[in-house]
C-alpha positions in Angstrom: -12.6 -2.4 -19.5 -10.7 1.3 -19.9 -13.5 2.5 -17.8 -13.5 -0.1 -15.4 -9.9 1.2 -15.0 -10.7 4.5 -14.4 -12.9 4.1 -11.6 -10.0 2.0 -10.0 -7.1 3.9 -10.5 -9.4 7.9 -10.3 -10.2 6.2 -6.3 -6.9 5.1 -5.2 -4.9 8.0 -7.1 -2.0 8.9 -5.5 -0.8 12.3 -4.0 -1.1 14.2 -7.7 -4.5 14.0 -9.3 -3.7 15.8 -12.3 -1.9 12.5 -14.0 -5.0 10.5 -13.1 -6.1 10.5 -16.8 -2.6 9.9 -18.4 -2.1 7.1 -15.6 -5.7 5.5 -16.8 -4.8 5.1 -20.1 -1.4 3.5 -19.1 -3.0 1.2 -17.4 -6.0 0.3 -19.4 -3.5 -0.8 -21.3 -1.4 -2.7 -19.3 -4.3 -5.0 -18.1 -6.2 -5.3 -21.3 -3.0 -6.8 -22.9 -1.6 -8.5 -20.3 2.0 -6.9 -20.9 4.3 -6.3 -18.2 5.5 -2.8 -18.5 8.6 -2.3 -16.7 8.6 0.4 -13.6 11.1 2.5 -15.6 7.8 3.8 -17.1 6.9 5.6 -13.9 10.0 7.0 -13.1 10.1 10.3 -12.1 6.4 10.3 -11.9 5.7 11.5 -7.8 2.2 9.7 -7.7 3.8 6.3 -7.6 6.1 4.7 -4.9 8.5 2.3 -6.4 9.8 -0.5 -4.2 12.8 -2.3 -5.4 14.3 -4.8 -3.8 17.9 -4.1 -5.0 17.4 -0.4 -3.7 17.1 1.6 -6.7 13.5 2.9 -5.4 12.1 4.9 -3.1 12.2 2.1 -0.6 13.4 -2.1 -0.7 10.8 -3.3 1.6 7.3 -3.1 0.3 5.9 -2.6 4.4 7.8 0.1 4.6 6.4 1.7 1.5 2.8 0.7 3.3 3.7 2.5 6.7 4.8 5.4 4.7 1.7 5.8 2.3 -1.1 8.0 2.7 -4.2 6.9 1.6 -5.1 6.3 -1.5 -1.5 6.1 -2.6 -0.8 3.4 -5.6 2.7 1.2 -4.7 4.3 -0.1 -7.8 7.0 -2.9 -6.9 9.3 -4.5 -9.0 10.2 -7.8 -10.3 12.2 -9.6 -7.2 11.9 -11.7 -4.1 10.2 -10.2 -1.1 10.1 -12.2 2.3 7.9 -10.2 4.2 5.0 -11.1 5.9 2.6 -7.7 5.1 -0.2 -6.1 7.1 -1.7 -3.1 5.0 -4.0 -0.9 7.7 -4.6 1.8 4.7 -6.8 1.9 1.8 -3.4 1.5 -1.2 -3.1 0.2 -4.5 -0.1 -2.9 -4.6 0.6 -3.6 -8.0 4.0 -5.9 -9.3 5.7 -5.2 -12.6 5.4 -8.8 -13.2 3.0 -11.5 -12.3 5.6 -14.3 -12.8 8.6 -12.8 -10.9 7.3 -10.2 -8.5 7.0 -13.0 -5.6 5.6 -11.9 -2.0 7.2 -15.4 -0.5 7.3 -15.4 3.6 8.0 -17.9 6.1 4.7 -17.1 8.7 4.0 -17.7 11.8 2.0 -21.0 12.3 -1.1 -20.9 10.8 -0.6 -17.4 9.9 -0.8 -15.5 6.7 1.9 -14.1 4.2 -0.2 -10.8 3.8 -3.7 -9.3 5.8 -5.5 -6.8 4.8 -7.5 -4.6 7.6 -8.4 -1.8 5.8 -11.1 -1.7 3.4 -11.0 -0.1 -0.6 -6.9 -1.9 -0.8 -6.3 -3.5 -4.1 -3.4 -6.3 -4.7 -2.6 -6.5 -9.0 -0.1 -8.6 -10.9 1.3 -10.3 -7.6 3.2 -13.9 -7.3 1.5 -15.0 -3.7 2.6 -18.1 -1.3 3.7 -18.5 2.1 6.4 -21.3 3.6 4.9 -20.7 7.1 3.7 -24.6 8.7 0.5 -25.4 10.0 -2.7 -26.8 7.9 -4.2 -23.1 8.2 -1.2 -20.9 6.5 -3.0 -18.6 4.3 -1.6 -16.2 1.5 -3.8 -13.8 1.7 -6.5 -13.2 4.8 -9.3 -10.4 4.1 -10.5 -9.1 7.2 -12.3 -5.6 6.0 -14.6 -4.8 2.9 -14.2 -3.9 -0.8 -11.0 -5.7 -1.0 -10.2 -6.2 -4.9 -7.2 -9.3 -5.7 -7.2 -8.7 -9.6 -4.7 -10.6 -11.5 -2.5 -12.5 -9.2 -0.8 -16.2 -8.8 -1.8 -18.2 -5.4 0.2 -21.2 -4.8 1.9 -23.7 -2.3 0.0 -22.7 0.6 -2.7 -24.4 2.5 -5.5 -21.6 2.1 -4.8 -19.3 -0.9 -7.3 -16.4 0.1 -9.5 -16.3 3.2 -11.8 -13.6 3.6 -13.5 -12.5 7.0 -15.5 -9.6 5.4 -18.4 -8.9 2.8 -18.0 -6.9 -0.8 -14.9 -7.9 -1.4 -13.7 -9.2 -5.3 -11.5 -11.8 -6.5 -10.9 -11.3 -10.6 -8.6 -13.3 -13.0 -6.4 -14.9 -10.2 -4.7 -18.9 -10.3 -5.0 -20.8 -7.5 -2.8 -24.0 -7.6 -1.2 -26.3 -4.8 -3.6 -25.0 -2.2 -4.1 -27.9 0.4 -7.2 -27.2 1.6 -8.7 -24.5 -0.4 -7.8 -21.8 -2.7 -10.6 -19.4 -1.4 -12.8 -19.9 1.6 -15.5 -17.8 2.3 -15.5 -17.8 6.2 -18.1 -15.9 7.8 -19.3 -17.1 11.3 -23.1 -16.9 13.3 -21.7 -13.4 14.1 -20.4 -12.1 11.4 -21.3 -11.6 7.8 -19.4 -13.0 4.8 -22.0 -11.8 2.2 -21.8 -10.1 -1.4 -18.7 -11.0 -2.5 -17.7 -11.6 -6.4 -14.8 -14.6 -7.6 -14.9 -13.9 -11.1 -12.6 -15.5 -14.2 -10.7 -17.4 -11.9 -8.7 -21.1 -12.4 -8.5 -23.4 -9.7 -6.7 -26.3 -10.0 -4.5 -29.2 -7.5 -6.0 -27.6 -4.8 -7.9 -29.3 -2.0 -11.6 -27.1 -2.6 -12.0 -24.6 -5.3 -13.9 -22.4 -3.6 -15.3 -23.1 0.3 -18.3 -21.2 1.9 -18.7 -21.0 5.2 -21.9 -18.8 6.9 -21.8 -17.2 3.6 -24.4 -15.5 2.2 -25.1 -14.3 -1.6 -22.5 -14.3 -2.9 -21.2 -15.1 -6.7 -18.7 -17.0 -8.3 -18.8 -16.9 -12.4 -16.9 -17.3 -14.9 -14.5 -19.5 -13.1 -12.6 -22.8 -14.1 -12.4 -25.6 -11.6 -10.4 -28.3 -13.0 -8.7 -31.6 -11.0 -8.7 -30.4 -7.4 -9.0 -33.2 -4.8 -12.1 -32.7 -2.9 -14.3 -30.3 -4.9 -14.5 -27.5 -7.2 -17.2 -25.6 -5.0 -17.8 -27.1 -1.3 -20.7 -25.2 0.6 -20.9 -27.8 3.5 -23.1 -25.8 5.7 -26.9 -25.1 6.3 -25.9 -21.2 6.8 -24.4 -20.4 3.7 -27.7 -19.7 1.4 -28.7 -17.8 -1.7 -24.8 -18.4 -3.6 -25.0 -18.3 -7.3 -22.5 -19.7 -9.8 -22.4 -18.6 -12.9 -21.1 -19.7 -16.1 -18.6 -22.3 -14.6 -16.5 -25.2 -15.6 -16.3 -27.6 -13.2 -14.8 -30.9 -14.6 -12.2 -33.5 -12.8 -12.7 -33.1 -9.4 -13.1 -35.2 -6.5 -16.8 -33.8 -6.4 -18.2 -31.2 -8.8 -20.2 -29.0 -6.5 -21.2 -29.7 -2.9 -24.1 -27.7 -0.7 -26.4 -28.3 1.5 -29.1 -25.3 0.9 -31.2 -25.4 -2.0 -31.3 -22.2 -1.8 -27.9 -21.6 -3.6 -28.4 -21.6 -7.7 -26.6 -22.9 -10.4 -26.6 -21.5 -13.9 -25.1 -22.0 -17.0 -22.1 -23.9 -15.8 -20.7 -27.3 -17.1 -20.3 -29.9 -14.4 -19.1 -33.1 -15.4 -17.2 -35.6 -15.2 -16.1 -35.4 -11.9 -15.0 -38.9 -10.1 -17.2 -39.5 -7.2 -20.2 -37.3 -8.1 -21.0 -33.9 -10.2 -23.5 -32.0 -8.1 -23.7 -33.3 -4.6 -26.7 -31.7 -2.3 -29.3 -32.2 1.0 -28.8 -34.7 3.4 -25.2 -34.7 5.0 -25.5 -38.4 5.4 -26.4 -39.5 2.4 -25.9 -36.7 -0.4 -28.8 -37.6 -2.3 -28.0 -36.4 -5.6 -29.8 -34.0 -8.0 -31.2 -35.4 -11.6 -29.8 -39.1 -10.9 -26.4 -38.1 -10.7 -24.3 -40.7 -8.4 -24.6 -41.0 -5.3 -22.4 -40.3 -2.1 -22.1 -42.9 0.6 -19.5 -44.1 3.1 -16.2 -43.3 1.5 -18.2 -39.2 1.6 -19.0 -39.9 5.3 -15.5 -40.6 6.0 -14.2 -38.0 4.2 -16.5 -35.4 6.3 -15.8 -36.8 9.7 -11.8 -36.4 8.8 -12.7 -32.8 7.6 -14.1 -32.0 10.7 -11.6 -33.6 13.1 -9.0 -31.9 11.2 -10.5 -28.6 11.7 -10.4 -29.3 15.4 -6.5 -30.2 15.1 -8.0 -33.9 16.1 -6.1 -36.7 15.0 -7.8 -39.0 12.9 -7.7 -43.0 13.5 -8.4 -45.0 10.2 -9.9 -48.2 11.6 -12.4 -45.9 13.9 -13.3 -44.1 10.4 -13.7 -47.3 8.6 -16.1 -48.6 11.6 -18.4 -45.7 11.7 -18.7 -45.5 8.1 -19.3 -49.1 7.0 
């Protein structure tokens, strides 16, 4: 763990390296206990930029601690309130002093995003995530460049927790709750890759999907607790998204346990039970024959899928023409 810290923080070090090591070991510590060390710590120390949003640091608006970074700059921000919707176009480290109360908490555009990320190498830590913007597509975080790390954060109240647009990214020891539709999607396109990222000791639950996949290729999800979300703990609904592997899973008190369509994505290890209308849900889109006798899908799935995919259109959807087709 120590020396997984070192990598992170000897790559993003700030504008002295000679207090990498003595940062490490601060660190190391901070994330292997899971104590909240107060940014008093840092004071005085010129590798850090405090944000604070009471004005006692070196800026009260964490954007403009990003526009003034240089790369490779760590941004330490205290406990508060901040309503700012963030774009971070440098490679910086973000972290909170507290998970709990360090809240990033904007009102977005429609169907926008309470933070994006367009530069690749940025790492978010210790962060209190959601976004009050409307529209069935708000995200909290959107990932549109590579090795992207969200380590230790709270997602919540917010229609898409994290979307990511980009390959090699990670996603370690983060809660996802209250996230309509998903708390991560996976969202590649017939264009563009969404390949080789890790979701790792994460805890979904009340969200619509777990964990959605979209033209998404190998990528890994392990160690990971999907527990009572309303669709399903992992929904791959989509020919194109092949050679997935999850890992050491719970997946227990969903809708649907796992849903995919390729049997090229594997399952090891994991626990997948008890879930109300079917554990591991696979092949044919209109029937979801099920693997091993488990039960099967049949018109109350069908009508869930055709109101997933008008929905994704912005369609309305008419219950009686639902209840037709799918008799």
């Amino acid at each position: 763990m120590l020396a997984y810290n070192t990598l992170s923080i000897g790559v993003v070090g700030g504008m002295r390296r000679e207090n990498v090591v003595v940062t490490v070991v601060v660190f190391g510590i901070v994330f292997i206990s899971g104590v909240n060390v107060p940014l008093s710590a840092f004071a005085g120390n010129d590798e850090y930029i405090i944000v604070d949003g009471n004005g006692k640091g070196d800026y009260s608006s964490i954007q403009d601690a990003i526009n003034h970074a240089q790369e490779g700059d760590t941004i330490l921000v205290k406990s508060g309130e901040y309503r700012e919707v963030l774009i971070i176009n440098k490679r910086v480290t973000i972290v909170g002093e507290d998970m709990d109360r360090t809240r990033i908490n904007p009102t977005s555009i429609r169907n926008g995003f309470a933070i994006e990320i367009r530069a690749g190498g940025v790492i978010l830590k210790n962060l209190n995530i959601t976004n009050r913007g409307n529209g069935k597509y708000a995200q909290a975080v959107k990932i549109v460049s590579p090795d992207v790390k969200v380590i230790g954060c709270m997602i919540h109240d917010v229609p898409v927790g994290i979307s990511i647009w980009s390959s090699n990214n990670t996603i370690e020891g983060c809660k996802f709750w209250n996230c309509k539709d998903e708390g991560v999607v996976l969202m590649g396109t017939k264009y563009t890759n969404c390949d080789n990222n890790n979701i790792v000791k994460c805890y979904f639950y009340n969200n619509g999907d777990g964990v959605e996949l979209q033209y998404a290729d190998g990528n890994v999800i392990m160690d990971c607790i999907m527990k009572d979300n309303l669709h399903s703990g992992v929904d791959i609904l989509d020919f194109h998204s092949e050679d997935n592997l999850i890992v050491n899973c719970s997946i227990t008190g969903n809708t649907y346990g796992i849903m995919y369509m390729s049997d090229s994505n594997v399952l090891v290890n994991c626990t997948v039970s008890d879930n109300i209308d079917g554990n591991i849900v696979t092949n044919d889109v209109f029937g979801f024959s099920a693997k091993g006798g488990i039960k099967s899908i049949k018109g109350n799935f069908v009508k869930m899928l055709v109101e997933r995919i008008l929905m994704r259109f912005g369609l309305q959807v008419v219950s009686s023409f639902l209840d037709a087709i799918t008799r």
